[in-house]
TORBAPA-399659 format. One record per atom (N, C-alpha, C): chain; residue number from 1; atom name; x, y, z; residue in one letter. Coordinates in nm, 2 decimals, decimal comma, padded with zeros to 4 digits. Example, Ala and Ser with C-alpha at 12.3 -4.5 7.8 and 13.67 -1.06 7.14 Angstrom:
SITE  drenba  bami  mimar      xx      yy      zz  gudo
SITE       A     1      N   01,32  -00,57   00,78     a
SITE       A     1     CA   01,23  -00,45   00,78     a
SITE       A     1      C   01,32  -00,33   00,78     a
SITE       A     2      N   01,28  -00,22   00,71     s
SITE       A     2     CA   01,37  -00,11   00,71     s
SITE       A     2      C   01,29   00,00   00,79     s
This chain:
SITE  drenba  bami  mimar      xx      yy      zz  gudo
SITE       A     1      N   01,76   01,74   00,11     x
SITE       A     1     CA   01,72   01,72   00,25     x
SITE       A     1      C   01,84   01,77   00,34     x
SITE       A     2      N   01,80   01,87   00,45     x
SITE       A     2     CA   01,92   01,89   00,52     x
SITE       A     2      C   01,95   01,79   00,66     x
SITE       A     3      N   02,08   01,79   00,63     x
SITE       A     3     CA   02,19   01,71   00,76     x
SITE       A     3      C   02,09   01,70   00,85     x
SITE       A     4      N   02,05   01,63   00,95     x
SITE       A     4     CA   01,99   01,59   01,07     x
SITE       A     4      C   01,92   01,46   01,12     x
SITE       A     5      N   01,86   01,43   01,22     x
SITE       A     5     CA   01,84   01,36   01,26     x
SITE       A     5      C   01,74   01,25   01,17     x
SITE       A     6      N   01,67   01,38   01,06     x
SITE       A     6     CA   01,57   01,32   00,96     x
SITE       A     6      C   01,60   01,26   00,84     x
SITE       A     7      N   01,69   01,31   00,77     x
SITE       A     7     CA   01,77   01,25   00,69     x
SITE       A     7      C   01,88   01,13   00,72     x
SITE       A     8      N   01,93   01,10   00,85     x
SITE       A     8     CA   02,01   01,01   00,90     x
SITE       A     8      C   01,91   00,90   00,86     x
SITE       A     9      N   01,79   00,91   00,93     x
SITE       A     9     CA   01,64   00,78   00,93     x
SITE       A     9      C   01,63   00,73   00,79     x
SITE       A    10      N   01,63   00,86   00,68     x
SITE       A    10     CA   01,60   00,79   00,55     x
SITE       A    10      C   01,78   00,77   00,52     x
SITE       A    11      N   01,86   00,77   00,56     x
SITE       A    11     CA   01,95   00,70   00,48     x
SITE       A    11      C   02,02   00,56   00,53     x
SITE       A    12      N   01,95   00,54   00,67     x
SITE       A    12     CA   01,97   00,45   00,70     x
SITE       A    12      C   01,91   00,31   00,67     x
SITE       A    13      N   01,77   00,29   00,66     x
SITE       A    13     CA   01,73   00,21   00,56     x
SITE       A    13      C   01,75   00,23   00,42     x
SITE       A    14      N   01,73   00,39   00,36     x
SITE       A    14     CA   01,77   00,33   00,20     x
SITE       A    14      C   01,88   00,28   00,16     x
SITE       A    15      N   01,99   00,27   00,24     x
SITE       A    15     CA   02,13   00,23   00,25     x
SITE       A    15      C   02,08   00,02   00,22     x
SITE       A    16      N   02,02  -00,01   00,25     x
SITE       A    16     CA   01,95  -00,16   00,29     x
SITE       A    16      C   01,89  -00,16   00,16     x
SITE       A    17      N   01,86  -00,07   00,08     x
SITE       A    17     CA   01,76  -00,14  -00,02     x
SITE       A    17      C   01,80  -00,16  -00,19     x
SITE       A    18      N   01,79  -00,26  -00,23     x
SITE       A    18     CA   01,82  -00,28  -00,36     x
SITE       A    18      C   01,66  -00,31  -00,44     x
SITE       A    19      N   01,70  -00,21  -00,57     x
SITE       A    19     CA   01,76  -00,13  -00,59     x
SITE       A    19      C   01,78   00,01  -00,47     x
SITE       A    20      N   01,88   00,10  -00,43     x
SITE       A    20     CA   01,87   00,19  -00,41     x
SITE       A    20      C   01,73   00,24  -00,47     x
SITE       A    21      N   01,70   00,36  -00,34     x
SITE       A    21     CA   01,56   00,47  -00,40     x
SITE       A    21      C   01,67   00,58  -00,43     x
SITE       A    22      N   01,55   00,65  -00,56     x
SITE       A    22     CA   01,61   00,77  -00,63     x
SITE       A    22      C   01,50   00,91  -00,52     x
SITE       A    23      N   01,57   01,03  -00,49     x
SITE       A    23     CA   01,49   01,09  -00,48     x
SITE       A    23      C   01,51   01,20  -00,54     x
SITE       A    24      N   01,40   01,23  -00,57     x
SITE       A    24     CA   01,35   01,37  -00,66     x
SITE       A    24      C   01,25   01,49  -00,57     x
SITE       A    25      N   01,31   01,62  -00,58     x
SITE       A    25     CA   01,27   01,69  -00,45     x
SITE       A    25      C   01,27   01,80  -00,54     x
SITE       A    26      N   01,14   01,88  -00,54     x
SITE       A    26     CA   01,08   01,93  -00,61     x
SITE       A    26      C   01,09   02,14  -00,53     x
SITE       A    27      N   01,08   02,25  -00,58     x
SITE       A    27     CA   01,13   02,34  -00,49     x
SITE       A    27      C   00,98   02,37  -00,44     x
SITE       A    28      N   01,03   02,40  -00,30     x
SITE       A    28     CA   00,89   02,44  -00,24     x
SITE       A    28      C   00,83   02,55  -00,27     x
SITE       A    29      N   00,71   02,55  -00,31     x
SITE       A    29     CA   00,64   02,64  -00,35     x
SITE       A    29      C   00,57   02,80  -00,24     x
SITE       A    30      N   00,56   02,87  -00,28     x
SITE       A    30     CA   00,50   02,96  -00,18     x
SITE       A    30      C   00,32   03,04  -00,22     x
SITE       A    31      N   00,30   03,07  -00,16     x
SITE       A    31     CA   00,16   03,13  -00,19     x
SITE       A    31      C   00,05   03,10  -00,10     x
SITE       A    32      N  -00,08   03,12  -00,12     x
SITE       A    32     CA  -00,23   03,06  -00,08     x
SITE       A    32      C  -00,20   02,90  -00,05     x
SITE       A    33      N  -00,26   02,81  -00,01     x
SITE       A    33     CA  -00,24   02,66   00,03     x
SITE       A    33      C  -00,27   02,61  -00,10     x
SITE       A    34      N  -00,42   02,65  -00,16     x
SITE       A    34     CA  -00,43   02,58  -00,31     x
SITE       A    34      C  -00,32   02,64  -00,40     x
SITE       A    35      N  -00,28   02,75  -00,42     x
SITE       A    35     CA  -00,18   02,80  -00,50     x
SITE       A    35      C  -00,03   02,70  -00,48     x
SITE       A    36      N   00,01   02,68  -00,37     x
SITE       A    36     CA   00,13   02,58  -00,33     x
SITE       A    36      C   00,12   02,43  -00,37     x
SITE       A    37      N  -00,05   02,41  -00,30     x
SITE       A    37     CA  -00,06   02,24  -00,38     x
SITE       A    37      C  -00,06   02,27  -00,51     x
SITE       A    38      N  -00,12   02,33  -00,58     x
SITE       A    38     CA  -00,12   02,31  -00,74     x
SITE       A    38      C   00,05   02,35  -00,79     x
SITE       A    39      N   00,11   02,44  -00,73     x
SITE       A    39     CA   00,24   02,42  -00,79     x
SITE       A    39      C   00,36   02,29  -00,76     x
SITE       A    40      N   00,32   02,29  -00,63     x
SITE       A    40     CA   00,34   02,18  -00,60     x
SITE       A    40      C   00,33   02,04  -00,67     x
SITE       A    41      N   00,20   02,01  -00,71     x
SITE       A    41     CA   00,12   01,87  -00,81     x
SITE       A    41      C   00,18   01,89  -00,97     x
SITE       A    42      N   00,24   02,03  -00,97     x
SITE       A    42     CA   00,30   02,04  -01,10     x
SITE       A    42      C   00,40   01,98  -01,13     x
SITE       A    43      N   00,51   01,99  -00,99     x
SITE       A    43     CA   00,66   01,99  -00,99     x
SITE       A    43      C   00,63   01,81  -00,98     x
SITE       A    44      N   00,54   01,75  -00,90     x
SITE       A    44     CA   00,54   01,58  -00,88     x
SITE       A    44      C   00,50   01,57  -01,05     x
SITE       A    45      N   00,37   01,58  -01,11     x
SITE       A    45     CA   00,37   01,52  -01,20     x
SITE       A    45      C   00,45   01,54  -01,32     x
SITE       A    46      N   00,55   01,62  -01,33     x
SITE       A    46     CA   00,64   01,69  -01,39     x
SITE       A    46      C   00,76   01,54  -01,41     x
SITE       A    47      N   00,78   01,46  -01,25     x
SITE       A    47     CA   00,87   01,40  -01,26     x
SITE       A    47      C   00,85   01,25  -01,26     x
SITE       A    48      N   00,71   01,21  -01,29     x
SITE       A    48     CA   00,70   01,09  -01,34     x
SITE       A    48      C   00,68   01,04  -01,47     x
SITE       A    49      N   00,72   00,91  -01,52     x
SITE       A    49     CA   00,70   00,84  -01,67     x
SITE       A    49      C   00,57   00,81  -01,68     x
SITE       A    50      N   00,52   00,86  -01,79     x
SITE       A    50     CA   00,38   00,81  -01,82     x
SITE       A    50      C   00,32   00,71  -01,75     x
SITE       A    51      N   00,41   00,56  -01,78     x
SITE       A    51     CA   00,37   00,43  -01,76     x
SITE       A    51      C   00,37   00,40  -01,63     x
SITE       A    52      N   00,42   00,54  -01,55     x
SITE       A    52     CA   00,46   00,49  -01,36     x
SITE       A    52      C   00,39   00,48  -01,29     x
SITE       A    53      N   00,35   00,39  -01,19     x
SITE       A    53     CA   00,28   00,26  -01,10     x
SITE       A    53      C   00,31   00,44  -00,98     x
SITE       A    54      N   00,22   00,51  -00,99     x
SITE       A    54     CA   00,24   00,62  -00,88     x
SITE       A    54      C   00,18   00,58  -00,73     x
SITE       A    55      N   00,22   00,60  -00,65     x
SITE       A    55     CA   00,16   00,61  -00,54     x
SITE       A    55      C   00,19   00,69  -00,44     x
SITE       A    56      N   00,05   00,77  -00,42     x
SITE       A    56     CA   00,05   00,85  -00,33     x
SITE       A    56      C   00,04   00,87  -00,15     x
SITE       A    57      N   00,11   00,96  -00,10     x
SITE       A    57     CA   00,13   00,94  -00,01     x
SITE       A    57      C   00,03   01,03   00,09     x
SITE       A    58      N  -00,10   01,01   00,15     x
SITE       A    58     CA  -00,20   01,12   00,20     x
SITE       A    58      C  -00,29   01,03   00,31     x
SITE       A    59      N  -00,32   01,17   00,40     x
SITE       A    59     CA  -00,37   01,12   00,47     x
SITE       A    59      C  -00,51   01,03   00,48     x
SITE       A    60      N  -00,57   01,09   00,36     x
SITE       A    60     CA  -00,69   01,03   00,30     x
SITE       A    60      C  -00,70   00,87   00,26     x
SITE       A    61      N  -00,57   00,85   00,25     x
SITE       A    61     CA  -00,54   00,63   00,18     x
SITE       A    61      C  -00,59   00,57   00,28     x
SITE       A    62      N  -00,59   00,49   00,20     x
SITE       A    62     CA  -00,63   00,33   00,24     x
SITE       A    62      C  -00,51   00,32   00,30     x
SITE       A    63      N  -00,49   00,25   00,50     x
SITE       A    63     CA  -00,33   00,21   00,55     x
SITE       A    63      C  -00,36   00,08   00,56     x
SITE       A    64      N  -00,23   00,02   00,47     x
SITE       A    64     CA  -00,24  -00,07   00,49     x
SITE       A    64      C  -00,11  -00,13   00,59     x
SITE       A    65      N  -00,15  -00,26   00,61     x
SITE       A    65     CA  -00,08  -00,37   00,71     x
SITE       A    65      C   00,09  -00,37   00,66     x
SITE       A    66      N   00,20  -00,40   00,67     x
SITE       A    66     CA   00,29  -00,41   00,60     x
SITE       A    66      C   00,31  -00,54   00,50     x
SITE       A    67      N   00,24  -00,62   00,54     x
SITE       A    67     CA   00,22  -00,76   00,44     x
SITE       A    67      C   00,20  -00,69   00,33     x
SITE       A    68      N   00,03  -00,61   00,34     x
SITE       A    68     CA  -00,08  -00,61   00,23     x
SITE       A    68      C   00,02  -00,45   00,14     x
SITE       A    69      N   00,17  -00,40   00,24     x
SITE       A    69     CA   00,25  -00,27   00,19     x
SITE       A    69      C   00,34  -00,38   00,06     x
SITE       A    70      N   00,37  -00,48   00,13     x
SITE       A    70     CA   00,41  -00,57   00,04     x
SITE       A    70      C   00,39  -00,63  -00,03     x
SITE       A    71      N   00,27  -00,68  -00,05     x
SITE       A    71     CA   00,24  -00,72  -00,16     x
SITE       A    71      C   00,21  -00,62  -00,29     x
SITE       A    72      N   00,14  -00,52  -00,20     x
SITE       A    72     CA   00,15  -00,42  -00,35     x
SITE       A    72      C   00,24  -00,36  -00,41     x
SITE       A    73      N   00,41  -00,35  -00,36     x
SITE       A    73     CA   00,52  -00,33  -00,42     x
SITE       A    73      C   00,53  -00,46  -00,56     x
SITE       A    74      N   00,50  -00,57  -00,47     x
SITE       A    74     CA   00,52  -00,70  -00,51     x
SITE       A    74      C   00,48  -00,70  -00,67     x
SITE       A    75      N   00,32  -00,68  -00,66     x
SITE       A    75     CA   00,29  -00,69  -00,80     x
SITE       A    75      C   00,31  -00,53  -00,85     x
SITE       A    76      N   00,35  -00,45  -00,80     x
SITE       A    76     CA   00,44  -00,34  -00,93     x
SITE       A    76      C   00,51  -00,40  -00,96     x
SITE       A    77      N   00,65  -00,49  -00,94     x
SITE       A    77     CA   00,75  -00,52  -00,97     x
SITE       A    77      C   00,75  -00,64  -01,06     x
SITE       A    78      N   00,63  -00,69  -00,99     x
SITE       A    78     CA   00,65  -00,85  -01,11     x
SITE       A    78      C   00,55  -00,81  -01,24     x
SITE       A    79      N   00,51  -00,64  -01,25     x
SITE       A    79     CA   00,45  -00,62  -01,38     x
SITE       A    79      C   00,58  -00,56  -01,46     x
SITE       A    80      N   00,70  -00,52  -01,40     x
SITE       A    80     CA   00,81  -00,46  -01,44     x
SITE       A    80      C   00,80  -00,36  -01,45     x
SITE       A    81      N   00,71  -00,28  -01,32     x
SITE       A    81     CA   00,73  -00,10  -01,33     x
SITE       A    81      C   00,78  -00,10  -01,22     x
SITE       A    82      N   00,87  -00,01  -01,19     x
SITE       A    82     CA   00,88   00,06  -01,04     x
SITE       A    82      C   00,80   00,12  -00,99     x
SITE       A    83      N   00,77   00,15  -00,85     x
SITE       A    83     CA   00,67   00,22  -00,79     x
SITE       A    83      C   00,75   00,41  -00,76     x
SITE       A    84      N   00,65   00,47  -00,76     x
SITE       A    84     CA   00,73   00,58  -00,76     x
SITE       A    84      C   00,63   00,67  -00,67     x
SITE       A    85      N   00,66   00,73  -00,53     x
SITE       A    85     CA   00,61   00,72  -00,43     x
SITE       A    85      C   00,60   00,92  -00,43     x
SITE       A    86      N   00,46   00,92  -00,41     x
SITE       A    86     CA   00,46   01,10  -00,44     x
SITE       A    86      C   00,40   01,15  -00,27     x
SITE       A    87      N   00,52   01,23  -00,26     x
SITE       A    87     CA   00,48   01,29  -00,09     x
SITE       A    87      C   00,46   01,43  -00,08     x
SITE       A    88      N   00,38   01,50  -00,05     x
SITE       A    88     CA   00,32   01,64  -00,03     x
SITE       A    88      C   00,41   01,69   00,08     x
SITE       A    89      N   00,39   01,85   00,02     x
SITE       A    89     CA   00,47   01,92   00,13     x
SITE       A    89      C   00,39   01,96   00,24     x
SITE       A    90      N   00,43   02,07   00,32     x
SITE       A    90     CA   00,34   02,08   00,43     x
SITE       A    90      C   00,13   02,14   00,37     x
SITE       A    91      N   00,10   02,18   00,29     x
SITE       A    91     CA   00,01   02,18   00,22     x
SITE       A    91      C  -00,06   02,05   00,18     x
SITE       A    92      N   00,02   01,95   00,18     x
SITE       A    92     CA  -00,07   01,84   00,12     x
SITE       A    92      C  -00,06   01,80  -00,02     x
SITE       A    93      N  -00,15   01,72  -00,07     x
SITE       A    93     CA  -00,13   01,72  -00,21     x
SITE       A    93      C  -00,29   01,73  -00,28     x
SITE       A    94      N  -00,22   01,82  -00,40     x
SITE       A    94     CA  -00,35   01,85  -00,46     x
SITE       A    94      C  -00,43   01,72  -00,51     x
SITE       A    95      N  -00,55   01,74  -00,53     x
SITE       A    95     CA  -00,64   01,64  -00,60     x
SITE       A    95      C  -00,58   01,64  -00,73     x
SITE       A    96      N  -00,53   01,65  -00,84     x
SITE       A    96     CA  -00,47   01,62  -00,96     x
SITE       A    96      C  -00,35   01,51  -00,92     x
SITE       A    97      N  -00,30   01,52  -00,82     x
SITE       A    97     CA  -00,20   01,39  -00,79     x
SITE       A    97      C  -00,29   01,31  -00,77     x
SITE       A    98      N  -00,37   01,29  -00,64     x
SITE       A    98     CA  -00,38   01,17  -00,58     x
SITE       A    98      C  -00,50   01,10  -00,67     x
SITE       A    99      N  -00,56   01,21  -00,78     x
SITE       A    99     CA  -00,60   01,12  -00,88     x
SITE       A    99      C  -00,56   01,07  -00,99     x
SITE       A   100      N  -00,40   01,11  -00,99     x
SITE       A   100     CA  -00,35   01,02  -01,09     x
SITE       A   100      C  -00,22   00,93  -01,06     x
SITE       A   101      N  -00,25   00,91  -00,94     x
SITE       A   101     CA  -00,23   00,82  -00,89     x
SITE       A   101      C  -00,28   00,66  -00,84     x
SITE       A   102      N  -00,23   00,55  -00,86     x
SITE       A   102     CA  -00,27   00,39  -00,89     x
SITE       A   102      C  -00,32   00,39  -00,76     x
SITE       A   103      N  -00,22   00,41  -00,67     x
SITE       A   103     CA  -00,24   00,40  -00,48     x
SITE       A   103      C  -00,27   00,53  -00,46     x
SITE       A   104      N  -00,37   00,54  -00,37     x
SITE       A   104     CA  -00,34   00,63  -00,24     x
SITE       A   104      C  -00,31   00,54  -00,13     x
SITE       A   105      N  -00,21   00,60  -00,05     x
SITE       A   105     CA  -00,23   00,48   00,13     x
SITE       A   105      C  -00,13   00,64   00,23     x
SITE       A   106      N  -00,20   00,59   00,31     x
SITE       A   106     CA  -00,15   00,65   00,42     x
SITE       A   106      C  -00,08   00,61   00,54     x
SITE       A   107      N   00,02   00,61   00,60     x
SITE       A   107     CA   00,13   00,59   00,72     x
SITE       A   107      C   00,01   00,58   00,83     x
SITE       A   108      N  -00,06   00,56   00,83     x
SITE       A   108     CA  -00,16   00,60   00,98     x
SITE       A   108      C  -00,24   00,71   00,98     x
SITE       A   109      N  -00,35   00,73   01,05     x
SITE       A   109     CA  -00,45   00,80   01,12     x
SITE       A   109      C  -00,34   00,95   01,16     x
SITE       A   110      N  -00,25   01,02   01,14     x
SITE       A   110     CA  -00,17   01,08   01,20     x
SITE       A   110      C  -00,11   01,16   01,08     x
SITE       A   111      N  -00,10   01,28   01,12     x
SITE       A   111     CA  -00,03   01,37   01,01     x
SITE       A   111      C   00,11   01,35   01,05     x
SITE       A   112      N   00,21   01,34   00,93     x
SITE       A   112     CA   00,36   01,34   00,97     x
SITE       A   112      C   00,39   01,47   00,89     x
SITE       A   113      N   00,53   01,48   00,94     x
SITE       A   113     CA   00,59   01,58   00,86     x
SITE       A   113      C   00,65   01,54   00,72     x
SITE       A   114      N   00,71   01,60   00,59     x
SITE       A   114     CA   00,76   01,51   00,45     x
SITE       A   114      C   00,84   01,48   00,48     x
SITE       A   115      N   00,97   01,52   00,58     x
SITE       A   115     CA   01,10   01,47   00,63     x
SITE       A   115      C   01,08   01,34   00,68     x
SITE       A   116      N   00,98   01,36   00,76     x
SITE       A   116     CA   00,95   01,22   00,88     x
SITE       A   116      C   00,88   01,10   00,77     x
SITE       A   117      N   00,85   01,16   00,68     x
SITE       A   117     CA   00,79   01,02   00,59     x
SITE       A   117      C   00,86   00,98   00,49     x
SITE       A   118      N   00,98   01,04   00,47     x
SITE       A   118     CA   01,06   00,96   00,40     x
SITE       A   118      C   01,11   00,88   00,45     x
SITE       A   119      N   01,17   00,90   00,60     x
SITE       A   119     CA   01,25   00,78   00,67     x
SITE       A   119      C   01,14   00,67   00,69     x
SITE       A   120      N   01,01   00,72   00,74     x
SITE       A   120     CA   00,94   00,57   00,74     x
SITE       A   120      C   00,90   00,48   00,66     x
SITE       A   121      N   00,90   00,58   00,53     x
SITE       A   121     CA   00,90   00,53   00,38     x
SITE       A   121      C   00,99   00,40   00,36     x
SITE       A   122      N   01,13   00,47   00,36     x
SITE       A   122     CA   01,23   00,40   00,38     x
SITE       A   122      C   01,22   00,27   00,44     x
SITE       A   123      N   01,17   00,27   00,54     x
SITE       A   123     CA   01,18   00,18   00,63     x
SITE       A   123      C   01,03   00,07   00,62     x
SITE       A   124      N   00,97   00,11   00,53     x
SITE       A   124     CA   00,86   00,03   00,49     x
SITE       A   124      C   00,91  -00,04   00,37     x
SITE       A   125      N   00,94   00,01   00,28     x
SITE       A   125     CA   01,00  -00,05   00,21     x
SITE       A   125      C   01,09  -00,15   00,20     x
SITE       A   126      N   01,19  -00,11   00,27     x
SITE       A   126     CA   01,32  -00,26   00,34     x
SITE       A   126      C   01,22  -00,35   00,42     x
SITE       A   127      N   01,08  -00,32   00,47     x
SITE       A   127     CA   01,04  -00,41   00,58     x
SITE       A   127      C   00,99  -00,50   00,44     x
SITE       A   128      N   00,94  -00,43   00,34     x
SITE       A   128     CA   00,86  -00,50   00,19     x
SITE       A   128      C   00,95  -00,58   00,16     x
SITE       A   129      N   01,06  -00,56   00,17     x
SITE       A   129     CA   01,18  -00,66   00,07     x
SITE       A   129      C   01,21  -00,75   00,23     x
SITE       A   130      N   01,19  -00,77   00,30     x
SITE       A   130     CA   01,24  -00,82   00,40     x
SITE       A   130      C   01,19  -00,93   00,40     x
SITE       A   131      N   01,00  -00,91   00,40     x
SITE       A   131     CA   00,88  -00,99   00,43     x
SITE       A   131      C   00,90  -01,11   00,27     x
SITE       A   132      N   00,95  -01,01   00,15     x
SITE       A   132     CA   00,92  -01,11   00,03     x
SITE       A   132      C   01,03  -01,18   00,07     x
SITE       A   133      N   01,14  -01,17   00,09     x
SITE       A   133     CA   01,30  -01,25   00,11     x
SITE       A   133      C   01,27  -01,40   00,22     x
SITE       A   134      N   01,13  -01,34   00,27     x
SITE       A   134     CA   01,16  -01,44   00,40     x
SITE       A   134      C   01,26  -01,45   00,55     x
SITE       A   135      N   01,27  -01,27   00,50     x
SITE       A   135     CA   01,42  -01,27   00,62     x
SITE       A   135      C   01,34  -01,22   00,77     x
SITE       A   136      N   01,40  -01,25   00,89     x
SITE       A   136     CA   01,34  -01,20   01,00     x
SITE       A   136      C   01,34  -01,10   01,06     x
SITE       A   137      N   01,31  -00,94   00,97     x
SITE       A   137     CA   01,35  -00,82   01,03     x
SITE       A   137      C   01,19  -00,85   01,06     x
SITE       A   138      N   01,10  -00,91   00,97     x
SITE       A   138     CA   00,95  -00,86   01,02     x
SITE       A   138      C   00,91  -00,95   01,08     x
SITE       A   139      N   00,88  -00,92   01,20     x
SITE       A   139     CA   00,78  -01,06   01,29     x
SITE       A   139      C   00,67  -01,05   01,25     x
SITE       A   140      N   00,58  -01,08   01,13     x
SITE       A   140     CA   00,44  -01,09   01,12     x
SITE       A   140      C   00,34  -01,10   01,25     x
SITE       A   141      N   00,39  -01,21   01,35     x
SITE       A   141     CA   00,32  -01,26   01,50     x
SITE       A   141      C   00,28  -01,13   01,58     x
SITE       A   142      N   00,36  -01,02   01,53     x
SITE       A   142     CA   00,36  -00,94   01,69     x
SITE       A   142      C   00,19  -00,81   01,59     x
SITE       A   143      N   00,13  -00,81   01,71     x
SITE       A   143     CA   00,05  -00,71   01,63     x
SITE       A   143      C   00,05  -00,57   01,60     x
């Protein structure tokens, strides 16, 4: 990811999170839009463990609430997998990911860019570990 405003967002929450996130960044593909997602869906499923709790990141998911973001980290973790979070490039992601993937969920009604959803990634995540800890970064009250 290069230097900027977008990468500052994701390193500033993942800087907050234990474990650290790993990221894995796959080269962007060129071609037709299905020709990019499918090479694309290659380089993701390429970089997960068989056994990994995938979740996809599309506009098509289920969005959930940040509780209901945390509880489903929740029980990946207390099955003892990690979650391992697959994000499409500007193309999107092919149907071979997002069906082999556990989750689909979506950030909102709203297309973001991949840069911009790591940092919010990021920051969903720390809000997940916040909400389980009991700490007050998340005001559940406010809607």
């Amino acid at each position: 990811m290069k230097a900027g405003p977008e990468a500052a967002l994701y390193a500033h929450y993942a800087a907050r999170l234990r474990p650290p996130p790993e990221v894995t960044e796959i080269p962007e593909a060129r071609g037709s839009a299905a020709e990019v997602r499918r090479r694309e869906a290659a380089g993701l499923l390429a970089t997960l463990p068989e056994d990994a709790v995938a979740i996809a990141l599309d506009l098509g998911g289920e969005a959930p609430d940040s509780e209901a973001f945390a509880r489903l980290i929740a029980r990946a973790e207390e099955a003892g997998k990690q979650p391992f979070f697959l994000i499409g490039g500007a193309e999107g992601l092919d149907p071979s990911v997002t069906t082999r993937a556990r989750h689909v969920i979506a950030l909102g009604p709203m297309t973001w860019p991949h840069f911009l959803v790591r940092g919010m990634l990021a920051e969903q995540l720390y809000r997940a570990q916040a909400i389980r800890a009991g700490h007050p970064y998340h005001r559940a009250w406010r809607p």
